[in-house]
C-alpha positions as CSV (number, residue, x, y, z in Angstrom):
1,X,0.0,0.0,0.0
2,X,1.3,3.4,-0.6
3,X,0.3,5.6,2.1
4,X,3.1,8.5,1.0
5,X,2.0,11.9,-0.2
6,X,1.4,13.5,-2.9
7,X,-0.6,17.1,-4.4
8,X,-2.4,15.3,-7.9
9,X,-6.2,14.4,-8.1
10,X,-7.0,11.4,-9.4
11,X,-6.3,11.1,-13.1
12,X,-6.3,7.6,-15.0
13,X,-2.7,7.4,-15.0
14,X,-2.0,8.1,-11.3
15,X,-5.5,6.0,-10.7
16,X,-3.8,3.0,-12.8
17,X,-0.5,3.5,-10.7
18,X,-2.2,3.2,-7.4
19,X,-4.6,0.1,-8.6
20,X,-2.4,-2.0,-11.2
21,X,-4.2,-5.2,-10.4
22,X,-7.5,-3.9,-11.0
23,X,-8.9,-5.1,-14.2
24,X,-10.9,-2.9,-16.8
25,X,-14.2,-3.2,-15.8
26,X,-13.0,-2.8,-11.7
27,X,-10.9,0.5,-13.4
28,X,-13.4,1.8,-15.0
29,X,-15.8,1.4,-11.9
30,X,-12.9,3.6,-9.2
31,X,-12.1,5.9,-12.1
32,X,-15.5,7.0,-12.3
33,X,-16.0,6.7,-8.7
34,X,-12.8,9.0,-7.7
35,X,-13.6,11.4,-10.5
36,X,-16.6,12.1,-8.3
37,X,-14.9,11.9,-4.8
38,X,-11.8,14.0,-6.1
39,X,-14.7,17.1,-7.3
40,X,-16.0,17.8,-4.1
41,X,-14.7,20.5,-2.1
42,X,-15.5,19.8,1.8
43,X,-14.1,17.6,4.1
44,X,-15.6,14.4,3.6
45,X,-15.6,10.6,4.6
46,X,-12.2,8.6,4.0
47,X,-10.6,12.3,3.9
48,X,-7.2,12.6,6.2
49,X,-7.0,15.1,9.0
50,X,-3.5,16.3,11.5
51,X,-5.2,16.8,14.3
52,X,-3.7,19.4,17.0
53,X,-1.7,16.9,18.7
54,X,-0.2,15.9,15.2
55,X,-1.5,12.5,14.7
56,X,-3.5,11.6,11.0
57,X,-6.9,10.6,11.3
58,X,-9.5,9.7,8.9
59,X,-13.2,11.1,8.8
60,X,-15.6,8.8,9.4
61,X,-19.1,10.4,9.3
62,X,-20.3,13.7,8.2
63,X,-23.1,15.2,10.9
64,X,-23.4,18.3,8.5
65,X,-21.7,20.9,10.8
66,X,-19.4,18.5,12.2
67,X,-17.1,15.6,11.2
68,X,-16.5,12.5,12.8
69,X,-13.2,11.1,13.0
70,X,-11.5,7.6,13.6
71,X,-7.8,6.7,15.1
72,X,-8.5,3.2,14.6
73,X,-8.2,1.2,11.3
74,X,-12.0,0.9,9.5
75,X,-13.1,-0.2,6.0
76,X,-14.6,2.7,3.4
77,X,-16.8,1.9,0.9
78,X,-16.8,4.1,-2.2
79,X,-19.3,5.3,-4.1
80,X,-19.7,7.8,-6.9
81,X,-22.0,9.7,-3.7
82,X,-19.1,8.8,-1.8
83,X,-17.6,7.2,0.4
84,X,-19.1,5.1,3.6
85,X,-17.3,4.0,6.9
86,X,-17.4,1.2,9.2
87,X,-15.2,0.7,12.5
88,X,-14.9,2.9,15.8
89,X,-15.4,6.6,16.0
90,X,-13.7,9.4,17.8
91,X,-14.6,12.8,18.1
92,X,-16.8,14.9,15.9
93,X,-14.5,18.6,14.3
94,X,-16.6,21.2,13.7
95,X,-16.1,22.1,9.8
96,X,-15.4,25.2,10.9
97,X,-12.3,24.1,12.1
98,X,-10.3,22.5,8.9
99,X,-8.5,23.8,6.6
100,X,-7.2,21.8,3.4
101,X,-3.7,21.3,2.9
102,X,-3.4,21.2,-0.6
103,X,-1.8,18.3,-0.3
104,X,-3.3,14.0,-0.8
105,X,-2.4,10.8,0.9
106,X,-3.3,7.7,-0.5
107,X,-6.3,6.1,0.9
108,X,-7.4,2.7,1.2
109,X,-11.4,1.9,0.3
110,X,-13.3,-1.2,-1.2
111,X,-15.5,-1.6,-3.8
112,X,-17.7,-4.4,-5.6
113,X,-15.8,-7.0,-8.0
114,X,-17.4,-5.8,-11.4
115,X,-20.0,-4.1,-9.3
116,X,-21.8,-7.5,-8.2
117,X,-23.0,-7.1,-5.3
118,X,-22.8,-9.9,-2.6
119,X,-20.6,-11.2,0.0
120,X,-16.9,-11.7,0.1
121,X,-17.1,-10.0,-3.5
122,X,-15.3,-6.8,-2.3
123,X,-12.2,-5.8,-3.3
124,X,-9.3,-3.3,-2.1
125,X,-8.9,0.1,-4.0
126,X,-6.7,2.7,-3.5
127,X,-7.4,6.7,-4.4
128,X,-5.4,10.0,-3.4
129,X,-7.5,11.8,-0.8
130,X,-7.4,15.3,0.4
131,X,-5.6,16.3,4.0
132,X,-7.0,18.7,6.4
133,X,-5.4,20.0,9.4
134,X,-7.5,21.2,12.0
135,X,-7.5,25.6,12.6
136,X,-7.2,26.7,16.4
């Protein structure tokens, strides 16, 4: 897994570097899927934040003012809406509160083998995410 950073949004090429194994059909499913993730704006699930005391945490769950984080490992779904969590949660930041980076870190999600959905059909993706740090 690369977890280094890095300051592109998700293009094929990049896309392709991060997910070699993936065949067409699975590509064409997180290109499409990270296109959308990669356009929004706002913090949002599977994003990275440095929180105050300088550890990286992931958001977990968006409460619309606030953001939930994790400091635990979790598994994120993605979705061309985007992307869903489940684990342990930490926390809620209030939006307020972030400020982007500029700067990605490679984040690890799952999707559906050729979009079939049933179980033990999912498969690990990974896509550049945005990194937040939190504003005193």
């Amino acid at each position: 897994m690369n977890t280094g950073e890095n300051t592109s949004i998700p293009t094929a090429a990049p896309l392709r570097d991060l997910n070699p194994e993936l065949d067409a059909r699975d590509f064409e499913t997180l290109h499409h899927r990270a296109e959308a993730y990669a356009m929004r704006q706002h913090a949002q699930v599977g994003d990275f934040v440095e929180m105050l005391d300088g550890k990286l945490r992931r958001f977990t769950y968006d409460w619309g003012d606030d953001i939930q984080v994790t400091s635990g490992e979790g598994s994120f779904y993605i979705t061309v809406l985007g992307a869903d969590y489940s684990g342990a949660f930490d926390p809620s930041i209030a939006k307020n509160k972030l400020v982007d980076t500029a700067r990605t870190r490679t984040g690890r999600f799952w999707i559906f083998h050729h979009d079939i959905h049933r179980a033990h059909h999912g498969i690990e993706v990974f896509l550049p995410c945005k990194v937040w740090t939190v504003h005193t």
